[in-house]
C-alpha positions as CSV (number, residue, x, y, z in Angstrom):
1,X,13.9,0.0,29.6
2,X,13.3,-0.7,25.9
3,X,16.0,0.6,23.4
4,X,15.2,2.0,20.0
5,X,17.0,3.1,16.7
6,X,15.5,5.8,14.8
7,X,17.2,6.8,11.4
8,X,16.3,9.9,10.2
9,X,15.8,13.1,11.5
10,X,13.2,15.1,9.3
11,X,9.6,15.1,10.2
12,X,8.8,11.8,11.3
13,X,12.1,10.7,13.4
14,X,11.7,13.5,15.8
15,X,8.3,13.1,16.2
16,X,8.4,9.5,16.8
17,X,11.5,10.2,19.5
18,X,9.4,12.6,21.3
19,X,6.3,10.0,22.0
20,X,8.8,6.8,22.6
21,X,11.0,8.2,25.2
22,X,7.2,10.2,26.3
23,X,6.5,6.5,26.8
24,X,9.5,5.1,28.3
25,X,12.0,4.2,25.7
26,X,15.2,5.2,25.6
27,X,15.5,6.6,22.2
28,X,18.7,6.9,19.3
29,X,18.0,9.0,16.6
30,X,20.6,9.1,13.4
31,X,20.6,10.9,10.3
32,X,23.5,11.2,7.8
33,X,23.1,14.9,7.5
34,X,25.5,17.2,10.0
35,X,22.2,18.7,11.2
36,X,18.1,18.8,10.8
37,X,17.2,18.3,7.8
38,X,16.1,21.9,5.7
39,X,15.3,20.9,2.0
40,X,12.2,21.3,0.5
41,X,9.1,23.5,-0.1
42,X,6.8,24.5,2.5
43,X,4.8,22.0,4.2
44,X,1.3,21.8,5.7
45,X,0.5,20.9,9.4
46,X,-3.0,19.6,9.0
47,X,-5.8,17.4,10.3
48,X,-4.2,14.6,12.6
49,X,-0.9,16.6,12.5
50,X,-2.6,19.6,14.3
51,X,-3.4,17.2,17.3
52,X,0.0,15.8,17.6
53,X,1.8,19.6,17.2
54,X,-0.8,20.8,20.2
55,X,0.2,17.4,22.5
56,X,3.6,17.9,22.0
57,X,3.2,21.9,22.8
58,X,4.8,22.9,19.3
59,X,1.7,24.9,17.8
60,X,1.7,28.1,18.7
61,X,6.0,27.8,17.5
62,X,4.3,26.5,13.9
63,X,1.8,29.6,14.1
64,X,4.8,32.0,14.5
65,X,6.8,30.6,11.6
66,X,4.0,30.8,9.1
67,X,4.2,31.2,5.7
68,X,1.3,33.8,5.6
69,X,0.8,32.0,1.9
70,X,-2.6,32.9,0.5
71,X,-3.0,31.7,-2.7
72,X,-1.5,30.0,-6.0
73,X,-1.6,32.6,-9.0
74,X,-1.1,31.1,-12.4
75,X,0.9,33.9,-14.7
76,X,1.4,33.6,-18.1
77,X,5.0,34.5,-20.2
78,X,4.4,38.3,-19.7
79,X,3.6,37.8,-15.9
80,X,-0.3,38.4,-16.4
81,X,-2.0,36.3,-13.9
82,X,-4.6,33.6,-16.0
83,X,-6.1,32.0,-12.8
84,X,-5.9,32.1,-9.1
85,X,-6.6,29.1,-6.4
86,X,-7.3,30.7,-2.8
87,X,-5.6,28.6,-0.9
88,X,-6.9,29.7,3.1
89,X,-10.3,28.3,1.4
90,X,-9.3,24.5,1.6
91,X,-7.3,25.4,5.2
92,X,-9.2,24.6,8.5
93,X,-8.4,28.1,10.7
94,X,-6.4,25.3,12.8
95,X,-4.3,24.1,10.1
96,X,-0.6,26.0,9.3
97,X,1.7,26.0,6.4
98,X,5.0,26.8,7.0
99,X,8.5,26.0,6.1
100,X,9.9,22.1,6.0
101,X,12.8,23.6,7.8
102,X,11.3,25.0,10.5
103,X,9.0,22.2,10.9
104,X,12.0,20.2,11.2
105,X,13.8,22.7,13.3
106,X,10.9,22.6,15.7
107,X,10.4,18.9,16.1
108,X,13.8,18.7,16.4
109,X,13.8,21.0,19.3
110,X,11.1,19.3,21.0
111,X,12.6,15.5,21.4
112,X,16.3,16.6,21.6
113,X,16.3,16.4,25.0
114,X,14.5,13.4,25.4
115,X,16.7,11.4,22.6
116,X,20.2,10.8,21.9
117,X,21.2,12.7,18.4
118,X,24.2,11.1,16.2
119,X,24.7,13.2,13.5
120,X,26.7,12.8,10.3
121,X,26.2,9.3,10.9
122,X,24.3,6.3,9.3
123,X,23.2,2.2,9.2
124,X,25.4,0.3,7.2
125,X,24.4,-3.0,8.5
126,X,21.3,-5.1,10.6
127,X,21.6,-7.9,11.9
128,X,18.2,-9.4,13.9
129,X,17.5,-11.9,15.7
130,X,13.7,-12.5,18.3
131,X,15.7,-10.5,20.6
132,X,17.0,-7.9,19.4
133,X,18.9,-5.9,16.2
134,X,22.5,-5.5,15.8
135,X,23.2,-2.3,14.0
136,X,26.8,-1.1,12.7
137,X,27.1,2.7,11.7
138,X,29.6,4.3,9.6
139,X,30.9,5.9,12.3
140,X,29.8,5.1,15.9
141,X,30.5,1.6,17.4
142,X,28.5,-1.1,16.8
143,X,25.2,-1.2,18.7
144,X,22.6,-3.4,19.8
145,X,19.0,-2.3,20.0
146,X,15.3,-3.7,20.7
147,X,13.6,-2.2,18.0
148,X,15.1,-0.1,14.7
149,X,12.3,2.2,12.9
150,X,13.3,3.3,9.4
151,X,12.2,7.0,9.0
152,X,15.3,7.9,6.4
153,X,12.7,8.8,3.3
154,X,12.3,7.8,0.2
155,X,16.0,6.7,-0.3
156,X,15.9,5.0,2.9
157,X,19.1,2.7,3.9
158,X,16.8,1.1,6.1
159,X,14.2,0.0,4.2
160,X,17.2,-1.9,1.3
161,X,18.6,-3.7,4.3
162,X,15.8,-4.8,5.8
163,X,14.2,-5.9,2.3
164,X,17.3,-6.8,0.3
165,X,16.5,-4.5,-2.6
166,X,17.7,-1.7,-4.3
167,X,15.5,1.2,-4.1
168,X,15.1,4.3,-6.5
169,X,14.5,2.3,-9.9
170,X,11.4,0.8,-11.7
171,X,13.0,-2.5,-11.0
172,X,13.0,-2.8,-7.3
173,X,9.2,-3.2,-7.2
174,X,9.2,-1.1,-3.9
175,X,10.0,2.6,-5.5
176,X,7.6,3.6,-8.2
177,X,8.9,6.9,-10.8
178,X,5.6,8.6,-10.9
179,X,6.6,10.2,-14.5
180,X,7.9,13.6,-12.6
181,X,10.9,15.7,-11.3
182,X,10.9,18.6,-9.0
183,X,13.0,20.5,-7.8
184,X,13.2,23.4,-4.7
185,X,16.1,25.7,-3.8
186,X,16.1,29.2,-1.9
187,X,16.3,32.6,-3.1
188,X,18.2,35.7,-1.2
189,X,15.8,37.9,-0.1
190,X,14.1,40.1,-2.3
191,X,14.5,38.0,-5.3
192,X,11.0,36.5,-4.9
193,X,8.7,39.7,-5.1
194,X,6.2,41.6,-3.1
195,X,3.1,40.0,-2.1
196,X,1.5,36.9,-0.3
197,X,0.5,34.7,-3.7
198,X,2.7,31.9,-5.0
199,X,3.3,32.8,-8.4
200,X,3.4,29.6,-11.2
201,X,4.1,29.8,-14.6
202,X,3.2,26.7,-17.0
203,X,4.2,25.0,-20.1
204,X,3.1,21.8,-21.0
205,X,4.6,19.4,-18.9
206,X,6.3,22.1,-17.0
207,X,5.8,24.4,-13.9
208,X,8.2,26.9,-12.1
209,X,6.5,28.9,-9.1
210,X,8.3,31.3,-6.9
211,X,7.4,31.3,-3.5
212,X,7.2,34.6,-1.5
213,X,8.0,33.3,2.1
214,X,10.6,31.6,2.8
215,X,11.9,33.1,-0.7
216,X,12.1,30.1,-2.8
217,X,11.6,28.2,-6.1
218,X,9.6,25.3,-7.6
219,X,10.3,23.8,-10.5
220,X,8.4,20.2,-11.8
221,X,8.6,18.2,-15.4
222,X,7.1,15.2,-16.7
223,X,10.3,13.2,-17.7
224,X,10.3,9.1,-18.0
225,X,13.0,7.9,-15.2
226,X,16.3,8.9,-16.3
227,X,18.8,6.3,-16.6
228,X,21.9,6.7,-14.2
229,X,20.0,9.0,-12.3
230,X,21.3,9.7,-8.8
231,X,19.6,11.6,-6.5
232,X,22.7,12.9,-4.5
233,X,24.6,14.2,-7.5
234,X,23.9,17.8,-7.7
235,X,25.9,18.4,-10.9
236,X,23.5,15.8,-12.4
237,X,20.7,17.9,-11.0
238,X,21.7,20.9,-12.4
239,X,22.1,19.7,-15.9
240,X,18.6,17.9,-15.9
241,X,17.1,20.6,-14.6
242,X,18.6,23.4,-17.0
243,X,18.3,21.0,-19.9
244,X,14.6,20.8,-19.1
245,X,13.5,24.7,-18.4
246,X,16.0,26.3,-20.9
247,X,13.2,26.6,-23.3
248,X,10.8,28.2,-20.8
249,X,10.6,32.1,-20.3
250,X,8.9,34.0,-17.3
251,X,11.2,34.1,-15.1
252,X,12.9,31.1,-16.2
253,X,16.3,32.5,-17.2
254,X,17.2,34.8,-13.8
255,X,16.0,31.4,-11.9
256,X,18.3,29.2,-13.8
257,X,21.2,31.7,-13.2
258,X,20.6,31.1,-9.2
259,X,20.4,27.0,-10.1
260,X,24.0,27.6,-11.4
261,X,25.3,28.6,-8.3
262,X,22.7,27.4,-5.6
263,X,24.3,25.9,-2.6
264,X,21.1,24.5,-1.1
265,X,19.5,22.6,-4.0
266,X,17.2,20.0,-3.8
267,X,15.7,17.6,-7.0
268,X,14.8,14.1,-7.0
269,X,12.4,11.8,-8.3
270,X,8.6,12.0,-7.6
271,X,8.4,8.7,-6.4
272,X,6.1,6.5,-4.5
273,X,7.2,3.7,-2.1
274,X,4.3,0.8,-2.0
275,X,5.1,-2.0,-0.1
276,X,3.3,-5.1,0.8
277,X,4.2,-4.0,4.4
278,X,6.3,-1.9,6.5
279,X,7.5,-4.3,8.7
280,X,9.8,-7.2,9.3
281,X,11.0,-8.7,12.6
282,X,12.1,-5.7,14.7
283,X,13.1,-3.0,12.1
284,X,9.6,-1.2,10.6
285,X,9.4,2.0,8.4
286,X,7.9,5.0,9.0
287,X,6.5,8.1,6.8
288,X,8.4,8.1,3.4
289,X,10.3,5.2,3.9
290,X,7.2,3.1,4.5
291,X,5.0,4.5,1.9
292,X,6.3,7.9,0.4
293,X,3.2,9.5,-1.5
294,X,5.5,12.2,-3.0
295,X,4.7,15.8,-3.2
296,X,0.9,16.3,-3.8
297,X,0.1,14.1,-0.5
298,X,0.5,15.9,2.8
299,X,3.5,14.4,3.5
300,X,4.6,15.7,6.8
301,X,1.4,15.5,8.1
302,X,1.4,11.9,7.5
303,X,4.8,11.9,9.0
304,X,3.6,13.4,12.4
305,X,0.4,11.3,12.3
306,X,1.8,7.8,11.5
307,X,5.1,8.7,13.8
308,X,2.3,9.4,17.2
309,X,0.3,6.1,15.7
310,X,3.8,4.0,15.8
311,X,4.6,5.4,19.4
312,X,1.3,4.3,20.9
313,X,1.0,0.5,19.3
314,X,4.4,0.2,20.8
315,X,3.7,1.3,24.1
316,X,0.5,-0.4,23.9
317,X,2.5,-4.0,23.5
318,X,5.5,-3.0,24.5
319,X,6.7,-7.1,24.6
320,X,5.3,-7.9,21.0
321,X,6.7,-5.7,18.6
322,X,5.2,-7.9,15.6
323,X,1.8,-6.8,17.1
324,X,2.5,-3.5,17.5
325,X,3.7,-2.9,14.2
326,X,0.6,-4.5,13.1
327,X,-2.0,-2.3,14.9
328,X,0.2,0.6,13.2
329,X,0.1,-0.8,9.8
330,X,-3.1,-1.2,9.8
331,X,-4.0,1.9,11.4
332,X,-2.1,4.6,9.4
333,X,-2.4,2.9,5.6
334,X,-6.3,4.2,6.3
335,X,-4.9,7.8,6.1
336,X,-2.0,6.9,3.6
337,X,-3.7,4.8,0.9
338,X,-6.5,7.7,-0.5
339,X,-3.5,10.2,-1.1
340,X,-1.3,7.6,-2.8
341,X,-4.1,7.6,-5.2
342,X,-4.3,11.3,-5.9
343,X,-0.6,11.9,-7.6
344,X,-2.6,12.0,-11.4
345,X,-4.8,14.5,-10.3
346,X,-2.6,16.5,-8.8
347,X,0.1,16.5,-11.1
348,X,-2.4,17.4,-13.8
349,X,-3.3,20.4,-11.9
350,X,0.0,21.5,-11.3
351,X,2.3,20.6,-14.3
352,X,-0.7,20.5,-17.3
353,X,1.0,17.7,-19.9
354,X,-0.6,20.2,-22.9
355,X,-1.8,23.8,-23.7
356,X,-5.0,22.7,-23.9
357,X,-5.0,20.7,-20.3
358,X,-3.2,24.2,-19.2
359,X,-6.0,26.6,-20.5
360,X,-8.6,23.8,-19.0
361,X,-6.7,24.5,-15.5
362,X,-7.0,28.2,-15.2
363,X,-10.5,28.1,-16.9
364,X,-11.2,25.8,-14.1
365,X,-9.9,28.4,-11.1
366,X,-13.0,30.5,-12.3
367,X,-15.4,27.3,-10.3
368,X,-12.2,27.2,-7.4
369,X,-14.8,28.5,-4.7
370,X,-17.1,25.7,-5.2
371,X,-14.5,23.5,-5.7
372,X,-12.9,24.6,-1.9
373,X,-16.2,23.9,-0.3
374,X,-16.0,20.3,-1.6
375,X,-12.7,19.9,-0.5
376,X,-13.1,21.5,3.1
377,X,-16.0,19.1,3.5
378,X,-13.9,16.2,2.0
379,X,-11.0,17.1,4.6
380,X,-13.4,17.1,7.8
381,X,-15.0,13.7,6.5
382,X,-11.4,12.2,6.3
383,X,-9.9,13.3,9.7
């Protein structure tokens, strides 16, 4: 029986344990945090991801923990709303949104029984040869597997050893600062407001939202990368992200009281990983680590596809890893590629760099019916 390493255990990790030991591997999964990972904004389960959440008999879990989200309204200082995107008009009736957490949660649930779980745990070193890949761990025992799969995001251990780079600056060549930071945290309950609409306020270059369900808050800024930035400092990420809103009203204040004392906070980087490919020897990356598209690029669905893609090349050549990771490769950058290219737009819609691209925006909201057909029809053309 084949062996395999999986490091990570967000979206794609659990995912990809589930189909491996589905098809006969016996399956390791490690991830540094002491459980699932929870961080993050909600998440759509769309397109190829719908099929993979129905095989693995997950959906109707999804369709329980629901966001019940129905739209994006843009408010102004005084709370007016300015414009309004409908969101359930560019969401197939079998797509979901619903909370990273839970989507991690679930998946996790799913392949736990099928896969051995080290947490608190990570890779410190790989060592390959045609055979096989020696793996030590900071603190399990040294281990030798068949095949490692890097699925440990866009900070990803896996991907530096295997590549002999630092990651997370300009000059790596392999992360690329997209000219953005964002930043998510939860909010006790009640803090977020009646209704179903996630409510954004802008200023140029800036956007804080409050989300209704789970109870939450969304902050972005343009920012050049920031030297001696480090993504797992929260002090750090408290100062940049006060420093950058305490000009902002709205809401701004009472949410920057909560960033004080938030236990839960996440900020990094918007960042994309491009790489010339995913894959050397017997270690290959998977979802962010491979080819993070950052925020605006249905992430976790691309985490769940590319995750059931990886799973079937390997069980398809099960004795020539080089060409399964190939047939993957090749596969999944036809679904990854088109959103890597859609970060500008994106961001412009979301975090307006003037008043004028901001007025532009909710102007634009007015045509957003016309502009969901498009997009629906762009969507089914795609999958």
């Amino acid at each position: 029986m084949s062996t395999a390493l999986i490091s990570g255990a967000g979206i794609a990790g659990p995912t990809l344990a589930y189909w491996l030991a589905r098809h006969g591997f016996r399956v390791t999964v490690v991830e540094r945090g002491g459980k699932p990972r929870s961080s993050g904004n909600p998440v759509d389960v769309r397109g190829p991801a719908v099929t993979v959440a129905e095989r693995m008999g997950v959906m109707p879990r999804l369709r329980r923990a629901a966001t019940g989200t129905t739209g994006v309204s843009f408010v102004d200082a005084a709370g007016r709303r300015v414009g309004r995107m409908d969101m359930r008009a560019v969401q197939r009736p079998d797509e979901v949104e619903v909370p990273r957490g839970d989507l991690a949660s679930i998946l996790y649930e799913a392949s736990r029984d099928h896969a051995e779980f080290l947490f608190d745990d990570s890779i410190t070193a790989l060592g390959q040869d045609e055979h096989g890949v020696d793996v030590a761990f900071e603190r399990a025992a040294p281990r030798r597997f068949d095949l490692v799969i890097g699925a440990d995001g866009l900070h990803s251990v896996t991907r530096r050893l295997t590549f002999g780079q630092e990651t997370g600056t300009p000059q790596s060549g392999l992360v690329r600062h997209m000219g953005l930071y964002v930043a998510t945290m939860p909010l006790p309950d009640g803090a977020a407001g009646a209704g179903r609409d996630i409510l954004m306020h802008n200023t140029p270059g800036k956007a804080i939202a409050v989300n209704p369900r789970p109870a939450g808050a969304f902050f972005l800024y343009r920012s050049p990368a920031a030297p001696g930035f480090d993504h797992r400092d929260t002090e750090q990420h408290r100062r940049m992200l006060i420093d950058a809103f305490a000009d902002v009203s709205w809401r701004a204040p009472e949410l920057l009281d909560h960033v004080r004392t938030a236990g839960d906070l996440y900020f990094d980087s918007v960042s994309q990983v491009r790489l010339p490919r995913w894959w050397k020897g017997r270690v290959a990356l998977l979802g962010d680590a491979a080819s993070c598209v950052s925020l605006f690029g249905d992430g976790s669905t691309l985490a769940m596809a590319g995750a059931f893609t990886l799973a079937e090349a390997l069980a398809a050549r099960s004795g020539d890893p080089a060409a399964a990771f190939r047939r993957y490769e090749a596969a999944h950058r036809r679904l990854v590629d088109p959103k890597q290219r859609n970060v500008a737009q994106a961001s412009a819609l979301l975090a307006p760099a003037t008043r004028g691209g901001i007025l532009a925006r909710n102007l634009a909201t007015r045509l957003w019916p016309a502009v969901a057909a498009a997009t629906r029809l762009k969507h089914a053309l795609a999958w």
